[in-house]
C-alpha positions in Angstrom: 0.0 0.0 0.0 2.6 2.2 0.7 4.7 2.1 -2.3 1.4 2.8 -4.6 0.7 6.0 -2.5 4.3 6.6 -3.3 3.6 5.5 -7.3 0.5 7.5 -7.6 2.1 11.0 -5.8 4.6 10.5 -8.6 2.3 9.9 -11.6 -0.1 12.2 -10.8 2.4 15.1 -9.5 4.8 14.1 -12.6 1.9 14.9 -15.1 1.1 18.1 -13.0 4.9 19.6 -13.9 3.6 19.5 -17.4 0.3 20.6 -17.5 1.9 23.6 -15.2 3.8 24.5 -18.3 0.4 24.5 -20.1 -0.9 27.2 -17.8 2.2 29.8 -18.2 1.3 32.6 -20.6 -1.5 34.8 -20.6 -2.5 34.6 -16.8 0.0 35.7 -14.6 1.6 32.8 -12.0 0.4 34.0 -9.0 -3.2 34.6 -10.5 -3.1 31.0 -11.8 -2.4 29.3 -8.0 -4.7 31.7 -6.4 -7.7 30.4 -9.0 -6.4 26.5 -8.5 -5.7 26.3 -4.6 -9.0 28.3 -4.3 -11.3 25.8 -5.9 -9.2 23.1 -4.6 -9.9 24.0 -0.9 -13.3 24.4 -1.8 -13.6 21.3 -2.7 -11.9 19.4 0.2 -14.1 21.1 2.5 -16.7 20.1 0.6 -15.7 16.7 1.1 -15.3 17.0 4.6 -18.1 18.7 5.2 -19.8 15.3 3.3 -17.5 12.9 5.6 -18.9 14.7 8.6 -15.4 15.9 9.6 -14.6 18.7 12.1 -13.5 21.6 9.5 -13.5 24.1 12.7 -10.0 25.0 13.6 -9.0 26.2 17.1 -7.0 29.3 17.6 -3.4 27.2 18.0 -3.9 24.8 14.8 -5.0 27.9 12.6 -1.3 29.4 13.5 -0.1 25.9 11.6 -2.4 25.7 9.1 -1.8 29.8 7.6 2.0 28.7 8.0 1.1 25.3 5.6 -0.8 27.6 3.5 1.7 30.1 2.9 4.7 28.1 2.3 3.1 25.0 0.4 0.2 26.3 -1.3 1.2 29.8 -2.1 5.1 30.6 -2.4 6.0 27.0 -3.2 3.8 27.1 -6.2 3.9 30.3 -7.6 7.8 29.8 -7.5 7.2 26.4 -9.4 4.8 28.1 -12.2 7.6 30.9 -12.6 10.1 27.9 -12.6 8.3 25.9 -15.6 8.5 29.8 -17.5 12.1 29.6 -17.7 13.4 26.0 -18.2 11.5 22.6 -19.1 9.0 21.3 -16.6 11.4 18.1 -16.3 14.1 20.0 -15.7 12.2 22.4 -13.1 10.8 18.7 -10.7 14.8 17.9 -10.7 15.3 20.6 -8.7 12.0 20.5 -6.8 13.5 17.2 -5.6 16.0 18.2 -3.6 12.8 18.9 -1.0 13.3 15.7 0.5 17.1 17.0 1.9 15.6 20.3 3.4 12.4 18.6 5.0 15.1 16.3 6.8 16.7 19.1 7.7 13.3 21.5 9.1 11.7 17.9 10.5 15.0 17.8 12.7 15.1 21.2 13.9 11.3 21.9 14.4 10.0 18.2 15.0 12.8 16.7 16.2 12.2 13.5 13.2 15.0 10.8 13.8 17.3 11.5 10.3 18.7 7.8 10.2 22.4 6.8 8.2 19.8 5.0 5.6 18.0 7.9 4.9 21.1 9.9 4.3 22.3 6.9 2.0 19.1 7.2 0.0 19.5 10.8 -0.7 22.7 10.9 -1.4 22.2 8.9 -4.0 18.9 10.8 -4.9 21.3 14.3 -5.1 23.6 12.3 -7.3 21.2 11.2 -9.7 19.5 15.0 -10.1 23.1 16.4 -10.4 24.1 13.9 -13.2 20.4 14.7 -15.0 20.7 18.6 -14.2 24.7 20.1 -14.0 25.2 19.0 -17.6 22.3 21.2 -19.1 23.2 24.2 -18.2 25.1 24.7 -21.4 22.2 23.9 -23.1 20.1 26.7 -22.5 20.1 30.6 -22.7 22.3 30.8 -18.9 20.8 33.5 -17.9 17.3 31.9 -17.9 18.5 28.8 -16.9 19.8 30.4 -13.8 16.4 32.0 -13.0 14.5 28.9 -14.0 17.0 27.6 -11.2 16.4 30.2 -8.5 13.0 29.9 -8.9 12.7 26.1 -9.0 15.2 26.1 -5.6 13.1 28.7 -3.9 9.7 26.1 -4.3 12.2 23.3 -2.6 12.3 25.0 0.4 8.9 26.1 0.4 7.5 22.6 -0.3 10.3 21.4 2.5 9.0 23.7 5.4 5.0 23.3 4.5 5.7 19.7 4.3 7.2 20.2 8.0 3.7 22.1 9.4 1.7 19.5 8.0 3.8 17.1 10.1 2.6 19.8 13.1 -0.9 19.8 12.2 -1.4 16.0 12.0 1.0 15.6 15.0 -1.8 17.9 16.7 -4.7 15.7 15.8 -6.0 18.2 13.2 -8.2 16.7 10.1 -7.0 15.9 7.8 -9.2 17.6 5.3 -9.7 20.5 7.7 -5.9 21.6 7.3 -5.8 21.0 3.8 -9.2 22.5 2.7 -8.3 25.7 4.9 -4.4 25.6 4.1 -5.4 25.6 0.1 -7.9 28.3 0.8 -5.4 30.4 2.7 -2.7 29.3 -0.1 -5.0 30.8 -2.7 -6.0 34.4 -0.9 -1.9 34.4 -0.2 -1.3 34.4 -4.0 -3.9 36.2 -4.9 -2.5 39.0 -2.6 1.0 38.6 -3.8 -0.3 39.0 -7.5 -2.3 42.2 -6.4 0.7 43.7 -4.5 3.1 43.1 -7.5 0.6 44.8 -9.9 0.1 41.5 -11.6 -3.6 42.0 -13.7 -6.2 39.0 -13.3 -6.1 38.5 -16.8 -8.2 34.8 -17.1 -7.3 32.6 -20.2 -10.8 30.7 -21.5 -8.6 28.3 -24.1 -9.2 25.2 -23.9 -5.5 23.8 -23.1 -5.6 26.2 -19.9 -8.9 25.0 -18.8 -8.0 21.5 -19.2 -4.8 21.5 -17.3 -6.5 23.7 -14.7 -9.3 21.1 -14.2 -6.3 18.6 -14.1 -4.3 20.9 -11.6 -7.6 21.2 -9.5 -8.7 17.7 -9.0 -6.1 15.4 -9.8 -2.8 17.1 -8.9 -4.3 18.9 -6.2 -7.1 17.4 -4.8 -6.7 14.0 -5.2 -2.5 14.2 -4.7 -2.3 16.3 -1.7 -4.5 13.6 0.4 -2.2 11.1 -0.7 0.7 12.7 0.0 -0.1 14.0 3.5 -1.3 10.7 3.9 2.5 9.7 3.6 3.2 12.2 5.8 1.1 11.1 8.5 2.6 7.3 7.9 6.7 8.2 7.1 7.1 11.7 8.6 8.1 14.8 6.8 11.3 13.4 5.8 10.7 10.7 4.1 7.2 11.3 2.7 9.2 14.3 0.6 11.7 12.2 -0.8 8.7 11.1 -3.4 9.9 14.4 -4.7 12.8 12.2 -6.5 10.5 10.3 -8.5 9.1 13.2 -9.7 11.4 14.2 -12.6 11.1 10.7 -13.8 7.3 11.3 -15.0 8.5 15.0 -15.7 11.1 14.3 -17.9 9.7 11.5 -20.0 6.4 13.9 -20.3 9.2 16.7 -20.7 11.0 15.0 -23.5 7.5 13.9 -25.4 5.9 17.6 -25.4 8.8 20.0 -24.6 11.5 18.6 -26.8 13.9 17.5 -24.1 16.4 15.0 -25.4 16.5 12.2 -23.2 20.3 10.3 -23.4 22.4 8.5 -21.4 23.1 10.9 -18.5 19.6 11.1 -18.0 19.3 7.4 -17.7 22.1 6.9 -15.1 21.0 9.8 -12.9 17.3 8.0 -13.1 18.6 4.9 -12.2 20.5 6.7 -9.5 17.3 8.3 -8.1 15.5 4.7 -7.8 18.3 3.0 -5.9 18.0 6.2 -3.9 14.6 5.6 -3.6 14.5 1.9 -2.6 17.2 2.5 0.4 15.0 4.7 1.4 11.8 2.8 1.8 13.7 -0.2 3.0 13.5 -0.1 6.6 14.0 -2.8 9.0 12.2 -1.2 11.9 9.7 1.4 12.0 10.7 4.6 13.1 9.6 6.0 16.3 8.3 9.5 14.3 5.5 7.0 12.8 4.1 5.9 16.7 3.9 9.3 17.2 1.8 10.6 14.4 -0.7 7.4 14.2 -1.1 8.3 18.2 -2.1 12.1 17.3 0.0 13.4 20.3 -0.6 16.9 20.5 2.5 19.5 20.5 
């Protein structure tokens, strides 16, 4: 069960990286997330409104869930759609990837998550693999987009990374699950819709039919559906280890990258894959479970 929670985050967040791409042009990034997350939260409290859930959050947990809302579904996104404007979608969910190394890093430092000799083994290798995939094409493209592409792409990592790390919080806390994402999404959205307003960005809508398509994608599948899988991991492997799935990624993304976007796909690309999987698999292989897991299926509060 676990590793097709792990197989569908990356199918259905690999296919997102493209259809991201689809959305960049006539309405502005920020615009764009604010209109997704928006209907996205909606929708989860919808559903958990349906599931009989409580969606009310106490004065503590709403502290948690603004702080998920910002990072993950506001700046980490916005920074991705800006990312997938100046390099390949593929190339943009390498660098995404490298979420897994920070959310180690936050989880320690704000959660105190165990960060085992295995898990720095695993992405090690996962590092390796992007590096192979990623250093080499950046005398491929116009540098100085590259570079920005890169900035921006880096800048989502640790967004992603430190969201990732309140969630951990909220579900630590005992907080539904579609409570903090429905009003995390919702915050997420009015956070990028500010940002868009404060940088003078117009809400210029695009009615074609490839930006309405990948929106209702965005919406339900890569949103929706993926962010209740993935916190679901979260809940099970901790912050940590639930964002390494950010290193299987690139796989979908570059495969989707090199159909649509004209990315050549060669050798390189295939050892630094094959890097990330053997990352992936000492990862995942554990012989005992990690005390961080006890905690979270107890709902200990903080």
């Amino acid at each position: 069960m676990n590793a097709l929670l792990f197989l569908l985050t990356s199918l259905l967040w690999g296919c997102g990286a493209l259809a991201t791409k689809l959305q960049a042009g006539v309405t502005p990034a920020a615009w764009s997330v604010s209109i997704r997350m928006t209907l996205a939260g909606l929708i989860l409290l919808a559903c958990g409104k349906i599931k009989g859930v409580r969606l009310k959050l106490r004065a503590p947990e709403l502290l948690f869930v603004a702080a998920q809302g910002i990072l993950f579904f506001a700046v980490a996104f916005i920074a991705f759609y800006e990312a997938t404007r100046c390099m390949p979608s593929g190339l943009a969910a390498l660098v995404l990837s490298t979420s897994s190394l920070f959310a180690a890093a936050f989880g320690r430092a704000m959660l105190g998550d165990p960060f085992s000799r295995r898990f720095a083994q695993g992405t090690a290798f996962g590092l390796v693999g992007v590096a192979v995939i990623f250093l080499p094409s950046m005398g491929t493209a116009q540098h100085g987009s590259l570079l920005e592409g890169f900035a921006w792409a880096l800048l989502s990592s640790l967004a992603t990374a430190a969201g990732t790390v309140a969630n951990s919080r909220n579900q630590r806390a005992g907080v539904e699950t579609f409570a903090a994402l429905g009003w995390a999404a919702v915050i997420g959205g009015a956070t990028s819709a500010i940002c868009a307003m404060l940088t003078g960005e117009p809400l210029v809508l695009d009615l074609s039919l490839r930006y309405l398509a990948s929106l209702t994608y965005l919406t339900v599948g890569a949103s929706c559906a993926t962010f209740l899988i993935y916190f679901e991991l979260v809940g099970r492997h901790g912050a940590a280890r639930a964002a390494y799935v950010f290193t299987t990624i690139p796989l979908v993304a570059l495969i989707l990258s090199s159909l649509f976007e004209g990315l050549h796909l060669d050798a390189r690309i295939a050892i630094g894959a094959a890097a990330i999987l053997i990352g992936n698999v000492i990862v995942l292989k554990r012989k005992t479970t990690p005390a961080v897991i006890g905690d979270l299926s107890r709902n200990s509060s903080v």
